[in-house]
C-alpha positions as CSV (number, residue, x, y, z in Angstrom):
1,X,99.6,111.3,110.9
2,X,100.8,112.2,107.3
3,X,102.5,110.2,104.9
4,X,104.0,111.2,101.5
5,X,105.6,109.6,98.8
6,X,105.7,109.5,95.0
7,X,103.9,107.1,92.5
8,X,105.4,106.3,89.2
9,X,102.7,106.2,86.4
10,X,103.2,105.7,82.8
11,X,105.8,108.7,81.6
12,X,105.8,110.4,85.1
13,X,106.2,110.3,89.3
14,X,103.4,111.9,90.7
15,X,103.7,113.3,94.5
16,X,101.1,112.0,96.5
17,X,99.5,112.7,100.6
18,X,97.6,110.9,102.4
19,X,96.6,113.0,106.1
20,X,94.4,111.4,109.3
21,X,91.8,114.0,110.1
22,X,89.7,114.3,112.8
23,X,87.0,112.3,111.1
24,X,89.0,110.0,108.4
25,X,91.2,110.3,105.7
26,X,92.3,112.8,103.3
27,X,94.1,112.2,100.2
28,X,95.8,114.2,97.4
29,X,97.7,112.8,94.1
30,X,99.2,115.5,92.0
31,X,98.4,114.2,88.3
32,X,100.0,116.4,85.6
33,X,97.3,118.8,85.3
34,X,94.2,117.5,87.4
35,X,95.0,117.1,91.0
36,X,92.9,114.6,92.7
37,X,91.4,115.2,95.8
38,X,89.4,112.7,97.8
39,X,88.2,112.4,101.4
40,X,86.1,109.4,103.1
41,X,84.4,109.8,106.9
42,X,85.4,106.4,108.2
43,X,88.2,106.3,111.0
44,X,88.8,102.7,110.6
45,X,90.6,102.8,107.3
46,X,94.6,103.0,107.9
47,X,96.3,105.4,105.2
48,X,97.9,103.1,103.1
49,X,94.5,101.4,102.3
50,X,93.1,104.4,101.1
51,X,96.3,104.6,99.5
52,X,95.2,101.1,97.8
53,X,91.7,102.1,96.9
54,X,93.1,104.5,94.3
55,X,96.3,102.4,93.2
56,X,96.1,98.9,92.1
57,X,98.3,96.5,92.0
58,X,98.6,94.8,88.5
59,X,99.3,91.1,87.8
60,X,102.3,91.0,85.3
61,X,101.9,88.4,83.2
C-alpha cells in the first residue's frame, strides 16, 4: 500500500509518500532542498500514523 499527498508548510506544499514494506513503513517528504527520508521496522503502525509522527497537529488559539 502507497499513499501520497501534499502538505502545506509555511510558504510552500511539499509532496509527501508514505509506502508498506515488507517489514514496516517507509516515508519520504520532499522539503525544498533536504528530502527527508525515514523508515521504522514495526508492522503495526498504519501509514497515516507515521504520517502523524512527523506532522503535528497545532492548537490555534
Amino acid at each position: 500500500m502507497t499513499m501520497r499527498g501534499r502538505m502545506v508548510l509555511k510558504g510552500c506544499s511539499v509532496p509527501f509518500e508514505v509506502a508498506r514494506t515488507g517489514k514496516g513503513l517507509s516515508l519520504r517528504i520532499e522539503l525544498p532542498g533536504n528530502p527527508l527520508e525515514y523508515s521504522v521496522d514495526c508492522p503495526c503502525l498504519e501509514p497515516l500514523e507515521l504520517l502523524g509522527i512527523f506532522c503535528p497537529l497545532w492548537k490555534r488559539n
